[in-house]
C-alpha positions, 0 to 999 in steps of 0.5 A: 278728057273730053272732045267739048271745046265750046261752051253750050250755053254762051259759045264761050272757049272751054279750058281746063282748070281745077273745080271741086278739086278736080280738073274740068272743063269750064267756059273762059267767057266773063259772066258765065260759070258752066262747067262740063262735068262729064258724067258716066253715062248710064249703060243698062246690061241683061244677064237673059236666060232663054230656055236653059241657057244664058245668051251671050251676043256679038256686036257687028263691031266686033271680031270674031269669038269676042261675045258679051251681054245684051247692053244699051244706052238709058234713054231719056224718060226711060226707067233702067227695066224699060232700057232692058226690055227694049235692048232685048227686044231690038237686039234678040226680038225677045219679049223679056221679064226683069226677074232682079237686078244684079248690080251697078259697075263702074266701066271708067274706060268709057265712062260709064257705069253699067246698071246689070240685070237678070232678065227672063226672055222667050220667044223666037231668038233673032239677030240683028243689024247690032247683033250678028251672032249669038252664044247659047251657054248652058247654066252653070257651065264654061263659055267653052262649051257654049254653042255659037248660033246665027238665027 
């Protein structure tokens, strides 16, 4: 379950206890009936190709070989495709076309659900603050004979 122990509303004591069948979150104050829900954050995901190749990124975090896709929080007023763009653009300084979307995936270890797409990117391919390193993987072909790059 969550770190929340306060009620956002009255300050109120949150405890479990059971609602709609789940157990929850839920304020002990009398009079109030907030209820934590803990919803999945909306993760957005990019499958880019760049070139002739799908970039594959590692996070600063992360060790050494571990690579994925380009991914990022929805932020508020923000579409999925904006969310996409905008990760591209401040991970890879790519400008990026939304060619469709791939699908929605449910990532229950962190609560998130992962709305992925497939992404055109052109220009010239950077790293980042996040991003430190990055995989060029020719289409159609194992991660293996990818070629690791440090822009």
């Amino acid at each position: 379950m969550s770190a929340v122990k306060y009620c956002p509303e009255c300050a109120g004591k949150l405890e479990d206890r059971f609602v709609d069948g789940i157990e929850r979150k839920a304020c002990t104050s009398p009079g109030c009936d907030f209820v934590y829900w803990d919803n999945p954050l909306p993760v957005v995901a990019a499958l880019i190709r760049y070139k002739d190749d799908i970039i594959l990124a590692r996070n600063a975090k992360w060790p050494e070989g571990m690579f994925s896709l380009i991914t990022g929080f929805l932020e508020k007023q923000e579409t999925p495709e904006q969310a996409v763009e905008r990760e591209v653009k401040e991970e890879l300084g790519l400008d990026s076309e939304i060619k469709g979307f791939i699908g929605h995936y449910s990532f229950f270890a962190m609560n998130q659900i992962i709305l992925a797409f497939w992404v055109s990117a052109d220009g010239e391919l950077k790293t980042s603050e996040e991003i430190t390193e990055v995989k060029l993987v020719p289409k159609g072909s194992s991660t293996r004979l990818g070629s690791a790059v440090s822009p």
